[in-house]
C-alpha positions in Angstrom: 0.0 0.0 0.0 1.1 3.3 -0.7 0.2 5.4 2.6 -2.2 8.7 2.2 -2.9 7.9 -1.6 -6.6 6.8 -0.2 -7.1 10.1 2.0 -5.4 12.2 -0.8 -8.0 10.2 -3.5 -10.7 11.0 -0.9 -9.4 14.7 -1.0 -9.5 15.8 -4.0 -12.8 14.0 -5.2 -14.2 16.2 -2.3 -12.4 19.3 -3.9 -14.0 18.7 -7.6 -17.5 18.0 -5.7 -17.7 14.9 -7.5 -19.4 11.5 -6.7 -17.6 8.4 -6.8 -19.6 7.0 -9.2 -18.9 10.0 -11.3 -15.5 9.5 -10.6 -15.5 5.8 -11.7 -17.3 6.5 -15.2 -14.8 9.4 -15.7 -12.2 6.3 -15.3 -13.9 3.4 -16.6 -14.2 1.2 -13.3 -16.9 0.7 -11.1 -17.7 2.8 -8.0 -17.1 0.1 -5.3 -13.3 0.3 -7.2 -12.9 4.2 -6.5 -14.5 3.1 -2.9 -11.8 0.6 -2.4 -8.7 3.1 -3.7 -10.3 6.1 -1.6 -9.9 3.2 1.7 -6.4 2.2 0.8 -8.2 -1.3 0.4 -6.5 -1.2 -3.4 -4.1 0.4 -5.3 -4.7 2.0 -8.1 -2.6 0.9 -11.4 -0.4 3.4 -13.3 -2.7 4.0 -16.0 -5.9 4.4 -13.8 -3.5 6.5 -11.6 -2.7 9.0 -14.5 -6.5 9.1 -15.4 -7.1 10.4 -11.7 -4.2 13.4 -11.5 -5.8 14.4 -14.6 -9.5 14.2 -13.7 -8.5 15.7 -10.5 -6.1 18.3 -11.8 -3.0 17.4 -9.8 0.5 15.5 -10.4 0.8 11.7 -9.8 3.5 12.8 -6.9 1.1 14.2 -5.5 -1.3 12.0 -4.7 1.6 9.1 -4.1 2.5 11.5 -1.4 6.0 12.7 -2.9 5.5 16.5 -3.0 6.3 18.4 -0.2 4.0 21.4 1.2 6.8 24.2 1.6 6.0 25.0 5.7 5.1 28.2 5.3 2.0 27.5 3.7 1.4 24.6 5.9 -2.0 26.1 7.7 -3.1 24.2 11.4 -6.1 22.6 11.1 -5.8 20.3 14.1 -8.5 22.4 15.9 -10.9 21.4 12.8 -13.3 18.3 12.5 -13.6 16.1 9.6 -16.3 17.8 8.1 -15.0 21.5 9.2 -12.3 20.1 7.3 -14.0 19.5 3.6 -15.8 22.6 3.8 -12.3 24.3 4.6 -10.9 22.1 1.2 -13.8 23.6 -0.6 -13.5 27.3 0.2 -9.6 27.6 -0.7 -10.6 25.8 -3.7 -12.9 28.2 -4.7 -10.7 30.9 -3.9 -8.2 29.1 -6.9 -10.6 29.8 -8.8 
């Protein structure tokens, strides 16, 4: 297993609003698949990997967790719960914009 790919999966489908089922279409492989990568339960291959940086707009290092955030941009969200953190995702995503 490759650790965080499933939470940084989960992430960024959050971030591009999208369901997993849309997600699966959008990569030709069932939603119980995308489930299964988004829990670490299964690892993506390389081509199904390079389908998701593109539909989710980010590098393959990325989600395989070998970019670095620079620490000055690092913001502390320990004070956050799961769902404070999505919407949190979803603003500064919007702010990209």
């Amino acid at each position: 297993m490759i650790y965080g790919l499933g939470e940084r999966l989960l992430e960024q489908r959050m971030l591009k609003n999208l369901s997993q089922k849309e997600v699966a279409d959008a990569i030709s492989v069932s939603p119980s698949i995308v489930s299964n990568y988004e829990r670490s339960e299964r690892v993506p291959s390389l081509e199904i990997l390079m389908s998701l940086a593109r539909l989710y707009q980010c590098s393959t290092d990325y989600l395989l967790g070998f970019e670095k955030i620079e620490t000055d941009k690092q913001l502390d969200v320990s004070m956050l719960n799961d769902e404070q953190k999505i919407l949190l995702q979803h603003f500064l995503y919007g702010l990209r914009k």
